[in-house]
MIRO-335824 format. One record per residue (C-alpha): residue number from 1; residue in one letter; x, z, y. Coordinates in Angstrom, 2 decimals. Example, Ala and Ser with C-alpha at 12.3 -4.5 7.8 and 13.67 -1.06 7.14 Angstrom:
residues 2
rovo; vexgu; u; w; v
1; a; 12.30; 7.80; -4.50
2; s; 13.67; 7.14; -1.06
//
This chain:
residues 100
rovo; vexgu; u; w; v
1; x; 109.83; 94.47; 119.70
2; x; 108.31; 92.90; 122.72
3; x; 105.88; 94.18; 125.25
4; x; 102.90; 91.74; 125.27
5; x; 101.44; 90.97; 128.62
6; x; 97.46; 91.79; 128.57
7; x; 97.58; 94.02; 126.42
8; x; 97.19; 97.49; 128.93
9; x; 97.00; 100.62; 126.98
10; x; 97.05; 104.23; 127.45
11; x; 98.07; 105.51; 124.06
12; x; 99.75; 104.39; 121.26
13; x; 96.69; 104.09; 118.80
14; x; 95.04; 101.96; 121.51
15; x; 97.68; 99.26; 119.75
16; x; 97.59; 97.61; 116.11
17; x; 99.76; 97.93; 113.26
18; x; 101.42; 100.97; 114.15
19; x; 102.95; 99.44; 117.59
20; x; 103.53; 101.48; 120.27
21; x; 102.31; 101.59; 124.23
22; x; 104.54; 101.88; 126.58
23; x; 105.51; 102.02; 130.06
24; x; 105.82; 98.04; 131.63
25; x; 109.55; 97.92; 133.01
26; x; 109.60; 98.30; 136.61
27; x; 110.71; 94.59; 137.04
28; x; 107.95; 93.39; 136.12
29; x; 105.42; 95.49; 137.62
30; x; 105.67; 98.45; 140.17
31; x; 105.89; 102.23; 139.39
32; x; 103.21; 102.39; 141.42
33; x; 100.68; 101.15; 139.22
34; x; 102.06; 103.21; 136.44
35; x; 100.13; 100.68; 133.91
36; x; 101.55; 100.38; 129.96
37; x; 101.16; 97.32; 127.32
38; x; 101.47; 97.19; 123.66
39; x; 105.36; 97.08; 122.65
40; x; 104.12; 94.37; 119.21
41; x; 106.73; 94.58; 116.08
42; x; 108.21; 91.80; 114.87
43; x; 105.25; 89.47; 113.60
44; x; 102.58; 90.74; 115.78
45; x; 101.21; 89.02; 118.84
46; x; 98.24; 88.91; 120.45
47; x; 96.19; 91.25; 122.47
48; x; 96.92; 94.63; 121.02
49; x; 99.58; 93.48; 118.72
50; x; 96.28; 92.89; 116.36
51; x; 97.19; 89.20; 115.52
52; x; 99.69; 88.92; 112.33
53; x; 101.60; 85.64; 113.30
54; x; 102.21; 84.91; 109.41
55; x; 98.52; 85.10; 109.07
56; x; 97.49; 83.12; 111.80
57; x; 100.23; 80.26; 111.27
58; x; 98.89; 80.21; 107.72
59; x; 95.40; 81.11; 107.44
60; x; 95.33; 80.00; 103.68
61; x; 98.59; 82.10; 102.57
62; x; 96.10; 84.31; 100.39
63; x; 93.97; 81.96; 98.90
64; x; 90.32; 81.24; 99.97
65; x; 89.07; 83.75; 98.16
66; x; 86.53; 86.71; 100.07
67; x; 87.70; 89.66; 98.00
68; x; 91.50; 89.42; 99.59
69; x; 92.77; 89.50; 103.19
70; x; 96.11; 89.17; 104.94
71; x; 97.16; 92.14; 106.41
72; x; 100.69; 93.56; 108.34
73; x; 102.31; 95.83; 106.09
74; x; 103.58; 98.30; 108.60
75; x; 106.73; 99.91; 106.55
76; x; 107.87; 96.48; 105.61
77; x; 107.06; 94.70; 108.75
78; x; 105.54; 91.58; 107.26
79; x; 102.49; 90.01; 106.24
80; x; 100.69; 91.00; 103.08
81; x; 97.42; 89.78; 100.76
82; x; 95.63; 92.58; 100.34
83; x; 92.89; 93.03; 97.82
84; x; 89.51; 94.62; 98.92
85; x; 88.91; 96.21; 95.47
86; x; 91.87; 98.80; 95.26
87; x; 91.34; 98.58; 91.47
88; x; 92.78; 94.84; 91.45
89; x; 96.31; 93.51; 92.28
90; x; 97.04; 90.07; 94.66
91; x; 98.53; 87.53; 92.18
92; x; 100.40; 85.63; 94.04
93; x; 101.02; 82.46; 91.61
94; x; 97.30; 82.13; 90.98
95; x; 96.37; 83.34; 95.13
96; x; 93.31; 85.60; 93.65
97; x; 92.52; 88.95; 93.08
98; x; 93.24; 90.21; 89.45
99; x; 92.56; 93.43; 87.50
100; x; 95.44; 95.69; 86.89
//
């Protein structure tokens, strides 16, 4: 994990994807300012750890289709397609949303 600069928080849900906030290590900033930042996981980046760096290096990776989205699967730590219908499945050969 890495603590991403502009990214000042006071709790952890103020942070995406399940990161955490905490405390900026005194050599980088003072005590005195007691401020915190986003600690991002592993393929997270951004501004609240919201941006999922497979995503945004491949903004295609599920398809084109509207009904499907690239999301960070939190217990696996990587990028997912996720369908918007929780009835369908991502297949991944054919990059659409299919029935299960």
């Amino acid at each position: 994990m890495r603590l991403v600069q502009g990214s000042r928080c006071n709790k952890d849900i103020d942070c995406h994807h399940d990161c955490k906030c905490n405390d900026i290590d005194c050599k980088c900033i003072s005590k005195e300012n007691d401020q915190k930042v986003c600690e991002c996981k592993k393929g997270t980046s951004g501004a609240f750890c919201k941006d999922v760096e497979e995503c945004v290096a491949d903004p295609f990776m599920c398809g084109n289709g509207t009904d499907v989205r690239c999301v960070f699967d939190v217990v696996r730590e990587e990028a997912m397609c996720k369908c918007d219908n929780s009835s369908k499945s991502f297949d991944a050969n054919a990059e659409m949303c299919r029935s299960s």
